[in-house]
N, C-alpha and C positions, 0 to 999 in steps of 0.2 A: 504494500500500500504506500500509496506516497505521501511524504511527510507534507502535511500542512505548513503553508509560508509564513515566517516571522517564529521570533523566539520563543521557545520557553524558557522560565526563568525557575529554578529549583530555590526553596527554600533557605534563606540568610537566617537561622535562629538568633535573633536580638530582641530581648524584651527592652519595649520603651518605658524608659525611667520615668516620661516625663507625667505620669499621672500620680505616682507614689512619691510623698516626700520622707528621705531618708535623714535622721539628726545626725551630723558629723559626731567622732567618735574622738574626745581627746588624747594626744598622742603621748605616750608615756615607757620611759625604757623598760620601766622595771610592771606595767601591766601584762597580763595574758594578752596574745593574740585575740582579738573577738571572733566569736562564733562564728564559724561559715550558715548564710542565710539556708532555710529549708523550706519546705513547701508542706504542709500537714492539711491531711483530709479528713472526713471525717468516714464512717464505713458506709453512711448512706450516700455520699459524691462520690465511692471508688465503687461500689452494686449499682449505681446509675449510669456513670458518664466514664469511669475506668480510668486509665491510665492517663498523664498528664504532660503535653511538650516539655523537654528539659530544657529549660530556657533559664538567664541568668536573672539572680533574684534578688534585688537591692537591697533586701529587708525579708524576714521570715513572715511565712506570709499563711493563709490557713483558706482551704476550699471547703465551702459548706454548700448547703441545700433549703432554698426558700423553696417552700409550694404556696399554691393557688390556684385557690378550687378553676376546674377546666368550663374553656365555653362548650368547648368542643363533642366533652362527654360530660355530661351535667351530672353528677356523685363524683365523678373523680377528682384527683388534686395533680397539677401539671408543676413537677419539679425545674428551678430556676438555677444554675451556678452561680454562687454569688462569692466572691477574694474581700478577702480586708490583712490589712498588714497592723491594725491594732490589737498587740498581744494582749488576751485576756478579755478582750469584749467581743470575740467573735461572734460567742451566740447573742449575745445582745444586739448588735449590727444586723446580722442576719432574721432575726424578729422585725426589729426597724422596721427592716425593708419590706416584710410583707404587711406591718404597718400600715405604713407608707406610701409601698407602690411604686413601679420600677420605671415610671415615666410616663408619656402622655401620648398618642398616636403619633404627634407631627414629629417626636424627640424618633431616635437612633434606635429606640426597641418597639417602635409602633408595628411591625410585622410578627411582635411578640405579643404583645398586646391582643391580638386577634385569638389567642389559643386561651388567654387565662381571663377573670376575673379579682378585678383587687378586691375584697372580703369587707374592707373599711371605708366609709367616705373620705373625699377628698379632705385634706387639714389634720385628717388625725395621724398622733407620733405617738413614739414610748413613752410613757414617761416613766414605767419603773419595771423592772422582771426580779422576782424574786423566786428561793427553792424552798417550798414547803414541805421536806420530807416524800418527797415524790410527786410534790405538784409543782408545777410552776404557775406563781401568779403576774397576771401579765395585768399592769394600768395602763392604760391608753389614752392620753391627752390629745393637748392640740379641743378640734372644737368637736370633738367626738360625743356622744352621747348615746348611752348604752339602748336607752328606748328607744332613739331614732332606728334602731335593728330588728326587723321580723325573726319570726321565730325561727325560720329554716334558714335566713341569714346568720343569726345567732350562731347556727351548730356550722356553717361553712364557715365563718370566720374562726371559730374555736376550734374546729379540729385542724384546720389550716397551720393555728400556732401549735398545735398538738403536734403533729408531722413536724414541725419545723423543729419542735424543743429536743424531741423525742431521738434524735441522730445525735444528740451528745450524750443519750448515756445516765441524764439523771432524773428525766419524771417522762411517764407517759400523758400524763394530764396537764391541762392548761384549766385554772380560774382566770375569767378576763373581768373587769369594771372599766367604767369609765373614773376620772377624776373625782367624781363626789362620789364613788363608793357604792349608790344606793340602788345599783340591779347591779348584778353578777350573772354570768354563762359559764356553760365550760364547757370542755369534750374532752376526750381519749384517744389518742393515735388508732389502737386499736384495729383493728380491720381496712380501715381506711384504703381503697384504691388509688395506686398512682397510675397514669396512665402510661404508655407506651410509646417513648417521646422517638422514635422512629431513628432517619436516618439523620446526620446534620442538615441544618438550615438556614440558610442565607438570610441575615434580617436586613440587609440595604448595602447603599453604596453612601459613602461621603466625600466629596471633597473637601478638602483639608487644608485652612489656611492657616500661616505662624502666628499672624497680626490681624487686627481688627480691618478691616478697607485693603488688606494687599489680596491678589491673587488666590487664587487656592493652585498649589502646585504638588498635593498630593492626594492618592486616592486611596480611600481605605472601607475594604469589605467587613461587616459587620456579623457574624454567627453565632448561634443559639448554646454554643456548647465552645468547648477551647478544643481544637481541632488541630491534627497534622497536613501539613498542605505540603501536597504530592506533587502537585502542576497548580502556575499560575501565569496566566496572559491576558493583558488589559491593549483593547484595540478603539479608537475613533467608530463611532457609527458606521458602519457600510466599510472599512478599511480592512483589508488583506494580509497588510504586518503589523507586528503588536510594537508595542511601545518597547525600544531599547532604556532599562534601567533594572530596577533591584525590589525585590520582593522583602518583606521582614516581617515577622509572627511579633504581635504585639498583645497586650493585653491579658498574659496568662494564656495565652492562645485564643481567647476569645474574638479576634482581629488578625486583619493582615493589612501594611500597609504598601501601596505601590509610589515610589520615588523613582520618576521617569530619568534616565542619563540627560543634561541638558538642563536647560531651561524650559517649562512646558505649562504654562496655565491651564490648568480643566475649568470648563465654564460650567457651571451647575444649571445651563440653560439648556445644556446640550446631551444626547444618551454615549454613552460608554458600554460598548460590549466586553465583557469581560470572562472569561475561559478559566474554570478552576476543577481540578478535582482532590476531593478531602476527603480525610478519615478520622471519627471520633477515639479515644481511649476505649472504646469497645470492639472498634473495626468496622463501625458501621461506616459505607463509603456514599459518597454523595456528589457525582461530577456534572456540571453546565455550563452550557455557555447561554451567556443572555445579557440583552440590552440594558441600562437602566440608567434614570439621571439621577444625578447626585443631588443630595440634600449638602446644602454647607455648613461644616463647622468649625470653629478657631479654635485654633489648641490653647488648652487650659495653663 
């Protein structure tokens, strides 16, 4: 068969530092060496998503598992990857989040957005997790109000933080309240269905600018899981060779970005065909090619 024109570009492993902030380490002759950074899971992220890109790691860093209950299959709950590099609140970050809620359609996981349900109204946060001898209880501020919740919302949103608490090991049950205390809910991991979150999935394209008002002169693919990338090629709509430049796994593998050789503006006016094929830490594989315009965004 004859090879398709224009390059592939094989995978560069570099994790981008520039989302993590690392506190320098004062230097001292007579200190230990500091720790080399790791990567820690928990056993509900290594039975879902499996093995993990070996990429370099600024800071020790921890993979855990938000669910939320699915659009897709109404009883089940559709597990999230979520990284935090703050030792010791991981599980509290990762409740946050399903809190919280992982963004809004127009943001970077709106094609994720499509599979889950956030459990809580907009505005509501933590405000406190505690371990009651095997329960966890969970307060919930921000402008949350535990009546504003139906009753079959009640039991999606508690068993939700129930799955979420329940992969560290120390309560299968969640008590939730709001602020004043005065309803409570709860549930039990228990039985609970996750669903079958298939092969990887592409959640978008972004163009990527350094500065506010310059250019975007990078592009960067967005997925549902941290993923191995086998092949990747980024082509102009309708064009036959791909962009000479360098591919990089960013994001814990969650990301890949494309940095064209040259000088190269992507116009976020314009589609981008772009050719990938990937495999999750389980080996599920996932290859396309396909058009798509970019959404822009300014690196943090």
């Amino acid at each position: 068969m004859k090879r398709r024109e224009g390059t592939r570009w094989r995978l560069v492993p570099l994790l981008a530092a520039s989302t993590i902030l690392l506190a320098g380490l004062a230097s001292c002759a007579k200190q230990p060496p500091p720790e080399k950074p790791v990567l820690r899971t928990t056993k509900a992220f290594d039975e879902i998503f499996g093995e993990l890109p070996q990429l370099p790691l600024p800071a020790t860093a921890y993979a855990t598992v938000a669910y939320f209950p699915s659009s897709l299959e109404p009883g089940k709950f559709r597990p999230v990857p979520i990284f935090s590099v703050e030792q010791g609140k991981e599980e509290e970050l990762v409740v946050r989040t399903v809190i919280r809620g992982i963004g809004t359609e127009e943001g970077p996981a709106g094609a994720l957005l499509a599979e889950i349900v956030h459990p809580f109204p907009d505005g509501s946060d933590l405000s406190s997790l505690t371990d009651d001898t095997g329960k966890a209880k969970v307060a919930v501020g921000g402008s949350f109000r535990a009546e504003s919740l139906s009753g079959a919302q009640k039991e999606k949103a508690a068993r939700a933080l129930a799955l979420t608490v329940s992969q560290f090991g120390k309560a299968e049950k969640v008590e939730v309240t709001d602020d004043s205390g005065k309803v409570t809910f709860g549930a039990e991991a228990g039985s609970a269905e996750v669903v079958d979150i298939g092969a990887p999935k592409i959640l978008g394209l972004l163009a990527v600018r350094e500065e506010e008002g310059k250019p975007a002169g990078v592009l960067s693919v967005l997925f549902d899981r941290p993923v191995f990338v086998e092949d990747a090629a980024f082509f102009g709509a309708g064009g036959s060779a791909s962009y000479p430049g360098k591919v990089y796994s960013t994001g814990f593998g969650m990301s890949l970005e494309f940095h064209p050789g040259g000088k190269i503006a992507f116009d976020p006016e314009r589609e981008y065909r772009v050719r990938l094929a990937v495999r999750d830490g389980k080996g599920r594989k996932t290859s396309v090619e396909q058009e798509w315009r970019p959404k822009t965004a300014t690196r943090h």
